[in-house]
N, C-alpha and C positions, 0 to 999 in steps of 0.2 A: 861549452855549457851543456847539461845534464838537460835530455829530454823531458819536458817536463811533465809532469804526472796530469791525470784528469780528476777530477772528483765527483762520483757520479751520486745522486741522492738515492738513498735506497727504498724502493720497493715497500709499500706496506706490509706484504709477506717477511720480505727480509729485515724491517726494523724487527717485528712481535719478535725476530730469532736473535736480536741483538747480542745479548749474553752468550750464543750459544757461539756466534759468529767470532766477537772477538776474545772467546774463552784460549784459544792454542797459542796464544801470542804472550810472549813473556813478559813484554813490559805494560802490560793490559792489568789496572790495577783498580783498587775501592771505587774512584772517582770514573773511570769509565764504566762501571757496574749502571745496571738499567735501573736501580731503585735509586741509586744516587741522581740522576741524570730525573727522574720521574720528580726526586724530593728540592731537584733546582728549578724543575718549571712549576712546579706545587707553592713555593717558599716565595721563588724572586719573580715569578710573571714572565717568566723567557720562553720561546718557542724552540724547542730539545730539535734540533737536525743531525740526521747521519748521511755519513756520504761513505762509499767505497772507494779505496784511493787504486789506479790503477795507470799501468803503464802499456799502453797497443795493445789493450783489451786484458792483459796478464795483470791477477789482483794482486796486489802490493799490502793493504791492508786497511785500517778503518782511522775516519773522523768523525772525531764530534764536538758539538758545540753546542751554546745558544746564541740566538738573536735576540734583541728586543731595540726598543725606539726609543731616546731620547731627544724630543722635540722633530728637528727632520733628521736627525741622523742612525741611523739603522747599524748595528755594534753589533760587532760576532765575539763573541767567548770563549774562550778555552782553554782557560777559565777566565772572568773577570774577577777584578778586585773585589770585593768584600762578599765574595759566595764561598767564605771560608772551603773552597778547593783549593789544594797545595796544587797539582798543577794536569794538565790531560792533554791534548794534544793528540797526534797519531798515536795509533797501533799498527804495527810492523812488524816483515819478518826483516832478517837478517840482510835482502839485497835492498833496503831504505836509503834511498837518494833523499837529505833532507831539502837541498838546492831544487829537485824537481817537485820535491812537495811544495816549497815554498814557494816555486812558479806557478805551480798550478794552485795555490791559494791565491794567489794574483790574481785568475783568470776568475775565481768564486766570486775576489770582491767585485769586478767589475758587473757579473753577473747579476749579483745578491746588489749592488748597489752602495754596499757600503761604507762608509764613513768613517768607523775603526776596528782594526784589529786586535783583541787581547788575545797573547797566547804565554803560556809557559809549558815546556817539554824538555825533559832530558834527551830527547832524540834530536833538539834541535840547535846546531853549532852558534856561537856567538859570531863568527866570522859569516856563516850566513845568512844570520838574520839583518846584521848592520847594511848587508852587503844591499840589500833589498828595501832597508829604509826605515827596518824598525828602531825603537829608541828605549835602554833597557830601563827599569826599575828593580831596585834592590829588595829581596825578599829572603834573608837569612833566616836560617830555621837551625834549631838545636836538634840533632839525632841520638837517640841512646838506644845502645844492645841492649837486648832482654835476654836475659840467661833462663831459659824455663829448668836446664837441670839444677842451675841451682840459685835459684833469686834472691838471697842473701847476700852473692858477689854481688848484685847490682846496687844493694846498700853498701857496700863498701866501700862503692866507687865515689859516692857523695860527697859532697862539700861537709866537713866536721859539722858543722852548724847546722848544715840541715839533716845529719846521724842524728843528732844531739834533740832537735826539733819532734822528731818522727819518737823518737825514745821519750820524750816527757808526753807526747800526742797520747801515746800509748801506758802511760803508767795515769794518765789524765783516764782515761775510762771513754776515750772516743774510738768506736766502732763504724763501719763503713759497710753501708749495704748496695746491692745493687736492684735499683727499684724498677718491678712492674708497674705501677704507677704512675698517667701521665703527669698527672697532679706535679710531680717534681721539678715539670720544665717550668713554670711558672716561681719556684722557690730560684733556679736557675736566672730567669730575666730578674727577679727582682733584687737579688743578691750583685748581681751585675752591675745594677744602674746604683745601688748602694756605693756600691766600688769607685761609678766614675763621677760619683756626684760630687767623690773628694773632691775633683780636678775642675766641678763646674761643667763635666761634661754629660752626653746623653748616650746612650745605647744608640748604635748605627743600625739596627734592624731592630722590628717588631715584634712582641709577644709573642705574635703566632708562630717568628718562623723557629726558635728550638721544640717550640709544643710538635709542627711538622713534621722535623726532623725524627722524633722520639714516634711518632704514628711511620714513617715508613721504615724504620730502619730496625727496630727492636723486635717487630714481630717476625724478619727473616735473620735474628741473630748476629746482629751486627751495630751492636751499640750497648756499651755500661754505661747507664744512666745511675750515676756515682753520689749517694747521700752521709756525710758523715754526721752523724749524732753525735751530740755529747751523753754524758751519762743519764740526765733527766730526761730523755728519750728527743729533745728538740734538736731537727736536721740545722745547722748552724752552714758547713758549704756542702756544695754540690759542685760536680761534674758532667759533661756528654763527651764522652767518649769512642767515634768511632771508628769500627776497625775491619780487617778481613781477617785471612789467615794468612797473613803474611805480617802487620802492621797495623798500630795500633795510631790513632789521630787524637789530639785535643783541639775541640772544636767551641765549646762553650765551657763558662765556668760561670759560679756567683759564691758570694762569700759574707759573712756578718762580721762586721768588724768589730764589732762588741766583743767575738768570742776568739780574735786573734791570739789573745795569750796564751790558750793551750793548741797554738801551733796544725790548724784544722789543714789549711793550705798543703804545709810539706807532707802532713799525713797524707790526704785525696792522692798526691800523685803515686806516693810511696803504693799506697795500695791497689790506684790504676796498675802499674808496672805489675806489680806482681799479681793480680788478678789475670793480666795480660801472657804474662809466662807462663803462670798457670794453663792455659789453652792452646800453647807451642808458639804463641806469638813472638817474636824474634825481631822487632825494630817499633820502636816507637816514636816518630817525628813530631814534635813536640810545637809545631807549626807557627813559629815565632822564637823570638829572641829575646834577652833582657836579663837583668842580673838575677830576678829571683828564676828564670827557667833553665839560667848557667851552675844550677847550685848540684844539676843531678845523673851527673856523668855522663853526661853526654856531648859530643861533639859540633861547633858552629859549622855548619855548611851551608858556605855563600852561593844562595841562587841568585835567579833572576828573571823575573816575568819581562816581556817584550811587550809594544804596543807598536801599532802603525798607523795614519793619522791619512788619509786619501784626499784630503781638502787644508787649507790654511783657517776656514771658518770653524772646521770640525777641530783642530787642534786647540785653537782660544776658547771652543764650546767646553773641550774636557779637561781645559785648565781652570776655567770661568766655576765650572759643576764642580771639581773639588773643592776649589775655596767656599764655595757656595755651603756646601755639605759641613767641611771644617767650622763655617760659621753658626751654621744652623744648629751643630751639634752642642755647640759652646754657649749657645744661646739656651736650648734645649735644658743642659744641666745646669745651668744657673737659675732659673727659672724652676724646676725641681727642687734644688736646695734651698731657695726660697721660701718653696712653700712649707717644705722640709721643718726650716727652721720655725717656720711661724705658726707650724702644729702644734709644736715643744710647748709642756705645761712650761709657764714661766716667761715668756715668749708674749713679746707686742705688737 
C-alpha cells in the first residue's frame, strides 16, 4: 500500500497566493480558480479550506474544498451536489498517488470530524475510491468541440432540427446580447422557476445566488451573461455562462414559454458556442444530459461523483435530506402554480 500522503492546511500567506500556487498544474481548472472558490462560500455559506498535499515533507500538490454543518454532521465538498461545480478535487503533478491521497483524506476526516465526504476528480480511479468505502453517483454530462477557426462546422454537427430551429431563430429577428447588467440574473431565476412550474416544481437555490455568481465572475472576465431579445426589443431567454480559456460551462438558464415558437432556446446555445470560439475557447461541457442538450454535437461522457458516509446515522441523515428537499421542492412549485393560476384574469 502507497505511503500515504499528509494534507497540511495552508498558511494565511499561502492561501492570499492560492491562484498563483496552483496555476503550473495542468489539471488545475475554472472551479479550482480563487473567485470560483470566493463565489461558493458567497453563494452556499461554506467555509473554502486549502490544504497542500504532500508526501515526507516533498509537495505533491493542492486541495480544496468546503465544509459546512448540516444538523450534527460536518460535510466536506469537492464539490457537493447542487453547487452547480462539474467537479475539483486535487491538483497534481505527474508522480500523484491517488490511493495515498485518498488515505490521507482518511486521516482529514478523522481530524476534521467528519460525517461525509463529496468528491469528484478525474485524478481519482473508481478502483480506488470503492476500495476505501465510497459509493458512486451518476453525473453524465454532454461535451462539444468548439472550433474557433471555423464555428460553422460546429453548426453542422447539429441535430437537423435543431439547424433548422437556429435558421428560423434567426430569420425570426432574435438577437443575442451579452449583458453588463446585473438586472439580467433576476430575468434568469424567474425564467427558471417559469420552466419548473410546468413540472409543479421549485428552483433549488435562491435569487441571490446567479445575481452572486454574475458580481464575482463578470467583472474578472469570466462569464456571458446571455440575453436573447426578440425583435420588439423584449429579453424572452437568458443564459450564465461560465468559463476560462480553456472551456466554456452552462450554469444557469430561464426561458419564457410564451416565446418558444421562434425557437429562443436552440438559438442561446447556438450563439453561446460561438461567442465562445470566438475567444479560442475549445470545449464546452454542457453540465448535464437530456434530449434537448443531445441535439448539439456533442458527445455523453459518463462521470461520476463519489460520496463517503463515516457513521450509519450520517447515511439515513443524507438519504432522509434528499427526499426531504425532493419534497419540499414539489411542494414549493405547486404552491407557485397555484397562485400562478389564480392571478390569471378569468381565474376563481
Amino acid at each position: 500500500m502507497a505511503t500515504r500522503y499528509q494534507l497540511e492546511p495552508l498558511t494565511p500567506h499561502e492561501a492570499a497566493r492560492w491562484d498563483e500556487l496552483v496555476a503550473p498544474y495542468e489539471n488545475r481548472h475554472m472551479f479550482h480558480r480563487k473567485v470560483w472558490l470566493d463565489y461558493l462560500a458567497a453563494s452556499r455559506g461554506v467555509e473554502i479550506r486549502l490544504w497542500a498535499i504532500r508526501s515526507a515533507g516533498h509537495l505533491i500538490g493542492y486541495f480544496c474544498g468546503g465544509i459546512l454543518r448540516k444538523g450534527p454532521f460536518r460535510i466536506l465538498g469537492s464539490p457537493l451536489k447542487g453547487w452547480i461545480t462539474n467537479d475539483m478535487g486535487p491538483v497534481a503533478s505527474g508522480e500523484f498517488d491517488a490511493d495515498a491521497f485518498l488515505e490521507g483524506l482518511e486521516d482529514l476526516a478523522a481530524r476534521e470530524r467528519l460525517g461525509v465526504i463529496e468528491i469528484e476528480s478525474p485524478l481519482l480511479p473508481e478502483a480506488s475510491l470503492v476500495r476505501l468505502g465510497y459509493e458512486p453517483e451518476a453525473f453524465p454530462t454532454y461535451l462539444v468541440e468548439l472550433i474557433p477557426e471555423d464555428p460553422r462546422k460546429m453548426l453542422a454537427r447539429f441535430h437537423p432540427k435543431a439547424r433548422k430551429a437556429v435558421r428560423l431563430a434567426e430569420q425570426s429577428g432574435l438577437t443575442v446580447e451579452d449583458s453588463e447588467d446585473p438586472a439580467i440574473t433576476n430575468e434568469v431565476y424567474d425564467g427558471y422557476a417559469e420552466l419548473l412550474a410546468r413540472k409543479n416544481l421549485a428552483p433549488t437555490f435562491e435569487r441571490s445566488v446567479p445575481r452572486t455568481l454574475f458580481d464575482y465572475l463578470k467583472p474578472r472576465d469570466m462569464l456571458f451573461a446571455l440575453g436573447v431579445r426578440e425583435p420588439g426589443g423584449k429579453i424572452i431567454t437568458t443564459g450564465l455562462f461560465p468559463h476560462d480559456e480553456k472551456t466554456l460551462y452552462f450554469a444557469f438558464t430561464g426561458s419564457r414559454i410564451a416565446w418558444w415558437h421562434l425557437f429562443p432556446n436552440d438559438f442561446l446555445q447556438w450563439k453561446a458556442m460561438e461567442i465562445a470560439a470566438g475567444r479560442g475557447i475549445r470545449l464546452y461541457n454542457m453540465c448535464g444530459y437530456g434530449r434537448f442538450k443531445s441535439k448539439f454535437g456533442g458527445i455523453l461522457e459518463q462521470r461520476q461523483r463519489w460520496h463517503k458516509c463515516y457513521s450509519r446515522s450520517a447515511r439515513w441523515a443524507r438519504r432522509g435530506y434528499s427526499l426531504y428537499v425532493q419534497n419540499r421542492l414539489h411542494l414549493q412549485g405547486w404552491w407557485r402554480r397555484t397562485l400562478h393560476d389564480h392571478a390569471r384574469p378569468g381565474t376563481e
